[in-house]
SEPALUM-679069 format. One record per residue (C-alpha): residue number from 1; residue in three letters; x, y, z. Coordinates in nm, 4 decimals. Example, Ala and Ser with C-alpha at 12.3 -4.5 7.8 and 13.67 -1.06 7.14 Angstrom:
<dovexs>
+-----+------+----------+----------+----------+
| seq | type |        x |        y |        z |
+-----+------+----------+----------+----------+
|   1 |  ala |   1.2300 |  -0.4500 |   0.7800 |
|   2 |  ser |   1.3670 |  -0.1060 |   0.7140 |
+-----+------+----------+----------+----------+
</dovexs>
This chain:
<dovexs>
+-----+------+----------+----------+----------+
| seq | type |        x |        y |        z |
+-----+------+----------+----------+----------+
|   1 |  unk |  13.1805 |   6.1663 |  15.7971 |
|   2 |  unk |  13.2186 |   6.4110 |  15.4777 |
|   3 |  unk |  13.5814 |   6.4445 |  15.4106 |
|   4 |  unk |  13.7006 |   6.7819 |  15.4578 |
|   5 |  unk |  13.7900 |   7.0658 |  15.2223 |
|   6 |  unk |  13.8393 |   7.4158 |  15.1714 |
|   7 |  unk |  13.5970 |   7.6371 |  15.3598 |
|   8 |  unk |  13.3434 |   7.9400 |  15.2520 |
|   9 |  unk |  13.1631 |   8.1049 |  15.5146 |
|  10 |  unk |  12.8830 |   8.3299 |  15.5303 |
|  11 |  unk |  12.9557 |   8.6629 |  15.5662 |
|  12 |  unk |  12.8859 |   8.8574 |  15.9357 |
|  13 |  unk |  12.8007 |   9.2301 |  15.8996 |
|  14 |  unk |  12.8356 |   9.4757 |  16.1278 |
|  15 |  unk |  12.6713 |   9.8176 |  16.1357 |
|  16 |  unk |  12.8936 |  10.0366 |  16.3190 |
|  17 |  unk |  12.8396 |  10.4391 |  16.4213 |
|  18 |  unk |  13.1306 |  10.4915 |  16.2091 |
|  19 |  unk |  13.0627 |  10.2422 |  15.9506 |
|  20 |  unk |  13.0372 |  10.3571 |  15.5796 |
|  21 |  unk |  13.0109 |  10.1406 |  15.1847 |
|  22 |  unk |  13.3206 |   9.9974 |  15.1205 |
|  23 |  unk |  13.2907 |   9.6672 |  15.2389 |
|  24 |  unk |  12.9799 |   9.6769 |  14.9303 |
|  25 |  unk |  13.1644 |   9.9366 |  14.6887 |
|  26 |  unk |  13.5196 |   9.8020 |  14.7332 |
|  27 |  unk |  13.4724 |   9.4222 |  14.8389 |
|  28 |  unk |  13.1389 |   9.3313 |  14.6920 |
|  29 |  unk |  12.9387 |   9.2577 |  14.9850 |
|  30 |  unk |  12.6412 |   9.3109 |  15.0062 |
|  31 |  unk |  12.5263 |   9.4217 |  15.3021 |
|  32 |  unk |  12.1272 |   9.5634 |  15.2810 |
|  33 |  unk |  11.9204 |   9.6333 |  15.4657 |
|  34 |  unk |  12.1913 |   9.7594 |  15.6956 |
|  35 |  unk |  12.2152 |  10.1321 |  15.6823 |
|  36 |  unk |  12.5758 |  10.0955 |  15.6833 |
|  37 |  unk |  12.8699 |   9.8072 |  15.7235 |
|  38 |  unk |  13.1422 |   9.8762 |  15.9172 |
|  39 |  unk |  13.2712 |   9.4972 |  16.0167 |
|  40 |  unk |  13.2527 |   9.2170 |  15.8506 |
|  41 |  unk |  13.3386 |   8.8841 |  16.0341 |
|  42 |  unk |  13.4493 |   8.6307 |  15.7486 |
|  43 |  unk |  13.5556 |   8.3482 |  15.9593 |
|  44 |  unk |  13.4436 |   8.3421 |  16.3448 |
|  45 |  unk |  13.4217 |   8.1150 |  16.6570 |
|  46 |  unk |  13.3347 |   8.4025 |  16.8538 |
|  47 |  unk |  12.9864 |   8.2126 |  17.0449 |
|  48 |  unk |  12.7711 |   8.4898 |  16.9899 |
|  49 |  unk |  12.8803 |   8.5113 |  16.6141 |
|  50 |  unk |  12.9882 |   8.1501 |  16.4531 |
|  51 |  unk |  13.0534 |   8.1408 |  16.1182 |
|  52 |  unk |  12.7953 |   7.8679 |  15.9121 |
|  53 |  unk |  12.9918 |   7.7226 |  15.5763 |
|  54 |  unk |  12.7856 |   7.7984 |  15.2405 |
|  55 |  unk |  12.9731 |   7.6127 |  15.0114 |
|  56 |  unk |  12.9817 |   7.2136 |  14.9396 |
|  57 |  unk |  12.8706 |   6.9007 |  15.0940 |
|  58 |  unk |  12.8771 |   7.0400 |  15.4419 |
|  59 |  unk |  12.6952 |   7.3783 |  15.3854 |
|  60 |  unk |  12.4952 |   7.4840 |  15.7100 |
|  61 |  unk |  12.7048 |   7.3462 |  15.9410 |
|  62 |  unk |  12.9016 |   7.6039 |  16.1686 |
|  63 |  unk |  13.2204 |   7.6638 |  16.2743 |
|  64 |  unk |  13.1661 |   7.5151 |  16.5947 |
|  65 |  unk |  13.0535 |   7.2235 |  16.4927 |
|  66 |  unk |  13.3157 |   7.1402 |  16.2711 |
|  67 |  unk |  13.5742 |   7.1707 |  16.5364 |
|  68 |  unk |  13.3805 |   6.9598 |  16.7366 |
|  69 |  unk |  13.3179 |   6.6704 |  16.5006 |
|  70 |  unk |  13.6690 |   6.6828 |  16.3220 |
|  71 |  unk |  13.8761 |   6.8464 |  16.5983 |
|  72 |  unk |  14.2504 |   6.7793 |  16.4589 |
|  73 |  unk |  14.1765 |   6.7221 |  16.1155 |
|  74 |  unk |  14.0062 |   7.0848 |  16.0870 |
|  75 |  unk |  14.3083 |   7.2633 |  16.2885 |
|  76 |  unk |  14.5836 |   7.0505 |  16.3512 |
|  77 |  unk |  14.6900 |   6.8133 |  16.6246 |
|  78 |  unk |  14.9472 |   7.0834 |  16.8607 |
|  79 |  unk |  14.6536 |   7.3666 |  16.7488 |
|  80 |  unk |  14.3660 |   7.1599 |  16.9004 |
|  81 |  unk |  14.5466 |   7.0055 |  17.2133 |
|  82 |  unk |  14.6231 |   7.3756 |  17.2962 |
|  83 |  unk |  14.2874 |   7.5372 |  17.2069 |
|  84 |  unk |  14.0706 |   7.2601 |  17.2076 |
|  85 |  unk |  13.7034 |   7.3259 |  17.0902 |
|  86 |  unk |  13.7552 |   7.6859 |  17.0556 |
|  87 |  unk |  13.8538 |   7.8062 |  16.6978 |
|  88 |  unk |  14.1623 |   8.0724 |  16.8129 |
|  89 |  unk |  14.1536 |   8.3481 |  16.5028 |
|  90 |  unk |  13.9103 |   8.5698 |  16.4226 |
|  91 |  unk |  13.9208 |   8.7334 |  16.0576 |
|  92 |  unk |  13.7610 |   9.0702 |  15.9909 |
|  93 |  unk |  13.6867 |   9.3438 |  15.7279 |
|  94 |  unk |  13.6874 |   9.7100 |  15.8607 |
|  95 |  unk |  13.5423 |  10.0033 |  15.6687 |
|  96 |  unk |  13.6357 |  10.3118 |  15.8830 |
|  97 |  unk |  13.3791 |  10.5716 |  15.7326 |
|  98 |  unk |  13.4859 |  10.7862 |  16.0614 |
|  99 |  unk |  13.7228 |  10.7308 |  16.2869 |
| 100 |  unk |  13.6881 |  10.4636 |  16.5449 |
| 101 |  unk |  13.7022 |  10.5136 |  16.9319 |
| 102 |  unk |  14.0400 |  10.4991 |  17.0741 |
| 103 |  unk |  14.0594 |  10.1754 |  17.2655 |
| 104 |  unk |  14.2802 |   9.8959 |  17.3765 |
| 105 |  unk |  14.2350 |   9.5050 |  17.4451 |
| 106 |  unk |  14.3648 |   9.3239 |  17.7626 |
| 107 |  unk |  14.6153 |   9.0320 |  17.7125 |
| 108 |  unk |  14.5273 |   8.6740 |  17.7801 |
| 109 |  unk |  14.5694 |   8.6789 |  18.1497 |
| 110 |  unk |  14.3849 |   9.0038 |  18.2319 |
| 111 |  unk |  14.1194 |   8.8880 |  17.9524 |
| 112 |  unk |  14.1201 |   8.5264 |  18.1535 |
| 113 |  unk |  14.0794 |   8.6569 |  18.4842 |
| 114 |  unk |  13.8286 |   8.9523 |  18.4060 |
| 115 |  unk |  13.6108 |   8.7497 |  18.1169 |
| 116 |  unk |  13.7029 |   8.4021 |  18.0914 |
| 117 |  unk |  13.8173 |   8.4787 |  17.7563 |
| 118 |  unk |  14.1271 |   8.4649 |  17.5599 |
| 119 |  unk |  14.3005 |   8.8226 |  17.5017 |
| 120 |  unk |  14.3410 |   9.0113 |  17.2197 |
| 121 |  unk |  14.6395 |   9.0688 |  16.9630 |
| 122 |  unk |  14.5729 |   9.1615 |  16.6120 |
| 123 |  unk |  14.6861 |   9.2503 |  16.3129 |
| 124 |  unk |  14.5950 |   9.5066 |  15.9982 |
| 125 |  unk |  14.7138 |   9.5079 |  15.6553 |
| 126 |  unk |  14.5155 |   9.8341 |  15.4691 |
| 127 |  unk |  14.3404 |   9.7408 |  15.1884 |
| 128 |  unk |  14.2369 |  10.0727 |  15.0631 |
| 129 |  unk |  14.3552 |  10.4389 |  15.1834 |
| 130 |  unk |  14.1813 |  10.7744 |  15.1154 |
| 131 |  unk |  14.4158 |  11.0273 |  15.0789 |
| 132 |  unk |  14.6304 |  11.1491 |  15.4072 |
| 133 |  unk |  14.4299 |  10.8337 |  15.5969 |
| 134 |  unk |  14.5626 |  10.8029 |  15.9454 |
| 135 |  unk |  14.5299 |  10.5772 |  16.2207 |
| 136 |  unk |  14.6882 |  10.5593 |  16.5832 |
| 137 |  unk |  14.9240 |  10.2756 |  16.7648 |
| 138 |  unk |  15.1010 |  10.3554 |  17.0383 |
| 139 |  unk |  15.2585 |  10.6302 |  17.2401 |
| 140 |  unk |  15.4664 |  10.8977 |  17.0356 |
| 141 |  unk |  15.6642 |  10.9663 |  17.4072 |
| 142 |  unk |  15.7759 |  10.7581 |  17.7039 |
| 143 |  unk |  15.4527 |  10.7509 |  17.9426 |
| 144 |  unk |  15.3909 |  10.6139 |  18.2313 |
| 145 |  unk |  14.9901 |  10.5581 |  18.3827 |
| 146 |  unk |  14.9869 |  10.8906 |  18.5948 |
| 147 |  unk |  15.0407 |  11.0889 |  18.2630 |
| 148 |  unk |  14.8439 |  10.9009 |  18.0886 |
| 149 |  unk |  14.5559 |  11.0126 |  18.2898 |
| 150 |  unk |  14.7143 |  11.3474 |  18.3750 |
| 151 |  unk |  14.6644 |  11.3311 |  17.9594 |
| 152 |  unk |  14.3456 |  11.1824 |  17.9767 |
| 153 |  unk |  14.1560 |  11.3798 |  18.2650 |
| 154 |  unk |  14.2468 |  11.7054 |  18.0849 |
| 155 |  unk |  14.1088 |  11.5969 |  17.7238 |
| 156 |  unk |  14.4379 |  11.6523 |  17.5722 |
| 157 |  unk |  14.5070 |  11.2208 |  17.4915 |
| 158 |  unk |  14.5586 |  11.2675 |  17.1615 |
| 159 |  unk |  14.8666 |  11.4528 |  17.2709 |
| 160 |  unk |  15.0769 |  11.1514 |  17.3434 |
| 161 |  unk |  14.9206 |  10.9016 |  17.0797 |
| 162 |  unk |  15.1181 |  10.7735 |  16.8385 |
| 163 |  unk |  14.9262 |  10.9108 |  16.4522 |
| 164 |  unk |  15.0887 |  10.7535 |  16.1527 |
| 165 |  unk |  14.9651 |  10.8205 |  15.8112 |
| 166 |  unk |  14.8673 |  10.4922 |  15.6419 |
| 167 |  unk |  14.8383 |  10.3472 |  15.2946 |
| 168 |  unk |  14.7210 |  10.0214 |  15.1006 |
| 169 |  unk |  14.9203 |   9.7561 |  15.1401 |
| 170 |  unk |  15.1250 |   9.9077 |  15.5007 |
| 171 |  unk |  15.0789 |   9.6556 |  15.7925 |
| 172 |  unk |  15.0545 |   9.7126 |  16.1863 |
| 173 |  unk |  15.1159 |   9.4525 |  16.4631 |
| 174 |  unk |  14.9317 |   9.5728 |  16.7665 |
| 175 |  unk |  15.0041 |   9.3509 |  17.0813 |
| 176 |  unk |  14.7301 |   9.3165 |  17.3385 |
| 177 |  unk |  14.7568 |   9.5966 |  17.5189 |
| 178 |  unk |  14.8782 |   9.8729 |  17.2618 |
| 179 |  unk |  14.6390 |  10.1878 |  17.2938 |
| 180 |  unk |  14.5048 |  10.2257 |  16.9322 |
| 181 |  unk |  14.2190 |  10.3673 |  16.6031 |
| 182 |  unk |  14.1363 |  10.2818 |  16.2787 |
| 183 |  unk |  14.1121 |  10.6758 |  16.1372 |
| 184 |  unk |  13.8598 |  10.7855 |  15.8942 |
| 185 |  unk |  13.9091 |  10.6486 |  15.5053 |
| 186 |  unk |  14.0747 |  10.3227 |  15.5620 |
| 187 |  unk |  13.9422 |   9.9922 |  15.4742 |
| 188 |  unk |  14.1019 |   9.7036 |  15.6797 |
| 189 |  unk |  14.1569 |   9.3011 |  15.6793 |
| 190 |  unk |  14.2219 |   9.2405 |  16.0480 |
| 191 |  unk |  14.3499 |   8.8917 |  16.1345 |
| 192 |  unk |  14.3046 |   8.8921 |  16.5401 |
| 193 |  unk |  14.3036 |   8.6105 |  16.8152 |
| 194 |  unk |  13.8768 |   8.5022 |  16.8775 |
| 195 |  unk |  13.8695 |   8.7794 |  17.1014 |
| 196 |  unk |  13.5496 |   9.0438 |  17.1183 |
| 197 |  unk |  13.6935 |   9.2332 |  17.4487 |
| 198 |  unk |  13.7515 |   9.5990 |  17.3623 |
| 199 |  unk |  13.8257 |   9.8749 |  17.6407 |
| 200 |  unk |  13.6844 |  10.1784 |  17.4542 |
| 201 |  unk |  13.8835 |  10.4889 |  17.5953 |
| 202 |  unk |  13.7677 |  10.7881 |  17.4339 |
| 203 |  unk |  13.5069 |  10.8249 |  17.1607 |
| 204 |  unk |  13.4936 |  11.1876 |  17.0556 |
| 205 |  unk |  13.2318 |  11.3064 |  17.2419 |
| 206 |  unk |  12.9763 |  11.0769 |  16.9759 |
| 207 |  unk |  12.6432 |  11.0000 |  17.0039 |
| 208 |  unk |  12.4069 |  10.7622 |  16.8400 |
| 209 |  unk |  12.0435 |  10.8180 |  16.6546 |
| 210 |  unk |  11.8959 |  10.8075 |  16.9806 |
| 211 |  unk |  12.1322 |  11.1391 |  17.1444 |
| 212 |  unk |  12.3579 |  10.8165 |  17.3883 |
| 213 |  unk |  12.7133 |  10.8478 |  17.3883 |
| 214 |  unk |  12.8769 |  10.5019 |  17.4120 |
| 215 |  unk |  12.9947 |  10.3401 |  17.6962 |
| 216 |  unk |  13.3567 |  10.3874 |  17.8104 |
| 217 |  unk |  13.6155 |  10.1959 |  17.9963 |
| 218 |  unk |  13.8020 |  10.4274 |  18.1557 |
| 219 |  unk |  13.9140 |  10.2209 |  18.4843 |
| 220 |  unk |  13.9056 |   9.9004 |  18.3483 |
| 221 |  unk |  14.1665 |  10.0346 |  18.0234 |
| 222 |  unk |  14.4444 |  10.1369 |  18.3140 |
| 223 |  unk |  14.5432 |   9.7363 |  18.3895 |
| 224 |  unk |  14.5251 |   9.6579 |  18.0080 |
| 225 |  unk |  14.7508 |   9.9360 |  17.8572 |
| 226 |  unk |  15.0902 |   9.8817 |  17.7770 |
| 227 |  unk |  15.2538 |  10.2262 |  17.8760 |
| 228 |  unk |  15.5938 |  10.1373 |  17.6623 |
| 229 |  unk |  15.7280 |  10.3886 |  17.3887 |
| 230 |  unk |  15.8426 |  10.1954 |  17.0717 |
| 231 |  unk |  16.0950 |  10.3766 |  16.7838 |
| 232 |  unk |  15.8712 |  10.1664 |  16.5239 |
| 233 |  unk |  15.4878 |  10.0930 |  16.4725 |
| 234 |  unk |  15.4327 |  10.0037 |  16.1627 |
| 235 |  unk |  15.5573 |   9.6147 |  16.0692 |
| 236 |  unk |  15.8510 |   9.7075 |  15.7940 |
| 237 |  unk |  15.8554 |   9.4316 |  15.4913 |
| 238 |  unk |  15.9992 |   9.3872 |  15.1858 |
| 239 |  unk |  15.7040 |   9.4183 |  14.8790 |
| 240 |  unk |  15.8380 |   9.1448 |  14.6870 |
| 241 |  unk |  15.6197 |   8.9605 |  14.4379 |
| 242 |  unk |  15.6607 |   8.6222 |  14.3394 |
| 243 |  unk |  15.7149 |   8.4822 |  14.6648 |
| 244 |  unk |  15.6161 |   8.4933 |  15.0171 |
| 245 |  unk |  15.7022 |   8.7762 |  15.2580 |
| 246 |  unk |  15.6513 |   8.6768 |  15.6107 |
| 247 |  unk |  15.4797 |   8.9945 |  15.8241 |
| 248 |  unk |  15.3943 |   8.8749 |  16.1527 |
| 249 |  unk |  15.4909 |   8.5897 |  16.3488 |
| 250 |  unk |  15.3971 |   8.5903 |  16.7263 |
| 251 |  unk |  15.2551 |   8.3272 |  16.9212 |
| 252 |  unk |  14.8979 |   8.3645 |  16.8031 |
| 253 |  unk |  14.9304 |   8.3426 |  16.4364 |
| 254 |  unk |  15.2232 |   8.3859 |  16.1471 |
| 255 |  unk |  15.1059 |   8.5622 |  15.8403 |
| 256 |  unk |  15.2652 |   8.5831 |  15.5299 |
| 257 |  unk |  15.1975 |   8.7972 |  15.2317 |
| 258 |  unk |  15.1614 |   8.6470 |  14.8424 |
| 259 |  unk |  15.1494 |   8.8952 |  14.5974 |
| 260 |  unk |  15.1517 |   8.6806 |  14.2647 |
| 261 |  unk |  15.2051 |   8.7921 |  13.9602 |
| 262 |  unk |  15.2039 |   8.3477 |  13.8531 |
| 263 |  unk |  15.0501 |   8.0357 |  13.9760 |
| 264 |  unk |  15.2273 |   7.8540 |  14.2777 |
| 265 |  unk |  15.2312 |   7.5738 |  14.5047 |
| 266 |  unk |  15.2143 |   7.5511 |  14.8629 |
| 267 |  unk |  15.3029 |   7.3000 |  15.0643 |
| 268 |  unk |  15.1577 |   7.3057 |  15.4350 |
| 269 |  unk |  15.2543 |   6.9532 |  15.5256 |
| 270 |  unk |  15.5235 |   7.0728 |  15.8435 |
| 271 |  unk |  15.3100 |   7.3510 |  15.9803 |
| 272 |  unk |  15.0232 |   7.1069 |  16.2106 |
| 273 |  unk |  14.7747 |   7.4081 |  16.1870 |
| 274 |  unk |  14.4888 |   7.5184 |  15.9900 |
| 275 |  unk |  14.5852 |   7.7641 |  15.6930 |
| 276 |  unk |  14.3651 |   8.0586 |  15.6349 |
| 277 |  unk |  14.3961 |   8.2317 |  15.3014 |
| 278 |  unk |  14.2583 |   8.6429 |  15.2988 |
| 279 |  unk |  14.2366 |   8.7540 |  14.9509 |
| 280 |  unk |  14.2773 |   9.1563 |  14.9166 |
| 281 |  unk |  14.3538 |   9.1414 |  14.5073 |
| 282 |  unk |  14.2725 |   8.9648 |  14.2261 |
| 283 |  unk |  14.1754 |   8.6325 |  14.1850 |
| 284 |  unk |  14.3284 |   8.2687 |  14.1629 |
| 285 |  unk |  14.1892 |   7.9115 |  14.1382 |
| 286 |  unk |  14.2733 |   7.6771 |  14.4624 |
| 287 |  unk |  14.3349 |   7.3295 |  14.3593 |
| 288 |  unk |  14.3753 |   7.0666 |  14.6077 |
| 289 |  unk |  14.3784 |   6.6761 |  14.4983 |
| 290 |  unk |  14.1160 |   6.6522 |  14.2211 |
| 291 |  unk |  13.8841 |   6.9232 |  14.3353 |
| 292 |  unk |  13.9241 |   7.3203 |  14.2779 |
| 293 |  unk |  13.7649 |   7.5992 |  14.4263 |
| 294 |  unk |  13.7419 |   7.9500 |  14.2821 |
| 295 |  unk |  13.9060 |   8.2854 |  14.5158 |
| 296 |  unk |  13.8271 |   8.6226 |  14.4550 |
| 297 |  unk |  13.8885 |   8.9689 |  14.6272 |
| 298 |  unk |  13.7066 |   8.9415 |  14.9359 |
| 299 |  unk |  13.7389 |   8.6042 |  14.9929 |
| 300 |  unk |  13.8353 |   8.4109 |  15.2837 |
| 301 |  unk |  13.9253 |   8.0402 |  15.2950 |
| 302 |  unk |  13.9984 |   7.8112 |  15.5748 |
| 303 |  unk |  14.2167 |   7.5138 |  15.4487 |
| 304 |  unk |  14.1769 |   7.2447 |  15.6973 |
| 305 |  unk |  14.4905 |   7.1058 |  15.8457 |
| 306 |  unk |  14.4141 |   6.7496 |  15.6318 |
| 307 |  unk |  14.5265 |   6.9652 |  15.3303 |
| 308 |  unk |  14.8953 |   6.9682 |  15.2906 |
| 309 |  unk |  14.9243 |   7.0623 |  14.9228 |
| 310 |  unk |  14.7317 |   7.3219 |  14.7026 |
| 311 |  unk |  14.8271 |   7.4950 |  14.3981 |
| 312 |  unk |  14.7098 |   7.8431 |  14.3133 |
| 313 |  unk |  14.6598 |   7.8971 |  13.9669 |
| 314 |  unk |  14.5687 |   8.2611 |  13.7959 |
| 315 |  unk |  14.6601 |   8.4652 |  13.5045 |
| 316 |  unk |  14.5598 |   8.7898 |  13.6196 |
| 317 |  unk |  14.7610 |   8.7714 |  13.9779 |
| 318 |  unk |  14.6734 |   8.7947 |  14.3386 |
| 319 |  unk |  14.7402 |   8.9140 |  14.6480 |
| 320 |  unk |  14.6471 |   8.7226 |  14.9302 |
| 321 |  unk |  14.7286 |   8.7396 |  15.3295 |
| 322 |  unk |  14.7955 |   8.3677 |  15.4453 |
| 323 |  unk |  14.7626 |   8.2713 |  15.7778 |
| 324 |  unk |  14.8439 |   8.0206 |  16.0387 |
| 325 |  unk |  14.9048 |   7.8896 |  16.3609 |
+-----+------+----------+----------+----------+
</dovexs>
């Protein structure tokens, strides 16, 4: 068998009714002869959309695959003997050209029981902000389901939703269950659990090139919402550079921000999980063992759980979300 190594994989797009040119303008990615990109999926074990590697001696093969053949050495020994053959993050780029549909996912035991799938809790960190960008997380008042549809039945939702103004570089940790939109202007990195269950609960009256409105799930949203108020939405961190700031950590994933100015070393050899790096600025060179693989905006690498040590090495900086189990 090929000995493993740091991972490319081909880009996913995703036109979307709201989707707009960033992910081309902003990221580089090409995206033609799509009329307009509003996901990408950079790294995916999602069945219907598996990422395929395009860089090195196992180009072609797909993420599936690789778990399958490697299992342990791709994602660790406690990641695999808990998630087996099924690759448990899914990273994405958003370009919100319009506002999204207001929506919310179910956790992993209304997602288990209603799907057979795992649930979903995600993650953004904005990339890129228009002015006076918003987006929505939560409930700005206590609520409880019968005013939520009191709310809801009445078209007055937006009401009780939680709108905070958003800028590059804020970050929001949305729990399964937390009623949320990406608003118009804001270009995303999402780091979620391999999850493609959305309840979408209100889509502004839209309709698509054909005159449809998109489906909504009004009933099946009531089970799946979590009706809580919370004081604080956005994930508060300190924007320190030189060293790593730790964002998230919940039992799906831990992310970390690096925001290098310098070169540095990592050292993964105590964390038994697959390391996923997400870079949002500049560029560095990742050098494991003998061999070295050039990062730029845009990028995102899965490190296999074999490599324990890497050194990133620029001169003009980076900023990079890094990611694990």
């Amino acid at each position: 068998m090929a000995k493993l190594y740091p991972f490319k994989f081909k880009t996913i797009f995703k036109d979307k009714i709201w989707g707009g040119e960033k992910i081309r303008t902003y990221l580089g990615k090409d995206f033609s002869p799509l009329p307009n990109c509003g996901e990408t999926w950079e790294i995916s074990g999602v069945k219907s959309d598996v990422s395929v590697v395009k860089n090195g001696e196992l180009e072609g093969q797909s993420l599936a695959t690789l778990l399958e053949t490697y299992k342990a050495e791709l994602v660790g020994k406690a990641v695999y003997e808990r998630f087996g053959n099924e690759f448990p993050l899914l990273i994405k780029f958003i370009d919100a050209n319009d506002d999204l549909s207001i929506q919310v996912h179910p956790d992993d035991e209304l997602a288990r029981k209603r799907h057979n799938s795992f649930g979903k809790t995600e993650m953004w960190y904005v990339i890129e902000a228009d002015p006076g960008a918003t987006l929505i997380s939560g409930f700005n008042q206590p609520v409880d389901e019968a005013k939520y549809l009191e709310k809801f039945n009445s078209g007055r939702l937006t009401d009780i939703l939680n709108k905070e103004t958003a800028e590059a570089g804020d970050v929001f940790f949305l729990p399964a269950g937390r009623v949320h939109t990406i608003g118009k202007g804001l270009l995303i990195a999402e780091i979620q659990q391999t999850s493609d269950i959305t309840y979408r609960i209100y889509d502004f009256d839209r309709v698509d090139d054909r005159g449809n409105k998109r489906e909504l799930h009004t009933e099946e949203a009531l089970a799946a919402i979590d009706y809580n108020f919370y004081d604080q939405y956005k994930s508060p961190y300190d924007k320190k550079k030189n060293e790593p700031v730790e964002v998230v950590t919940c039992p799906y994933f831990t992310t970390n921000i690096l925001d290098f100015s310098q070169s540095v070393s990592r050292d993964y050899s105590s964390h038994d999980s697959f390391v996923i790096h997400v870079c949002v600025q500049g560029s560095y060179t990742l050098k494991y063992g003998d061999e070295e693989l050039n990062v730029h905006m845009g990028d995102c690498i899965l490190l296999p759980a074999t490599i324990e040590k890497v050194s990133l090495e620029t001169s003009a900086g980076f900023k990079i979300l890094e990611s694990y189990i």
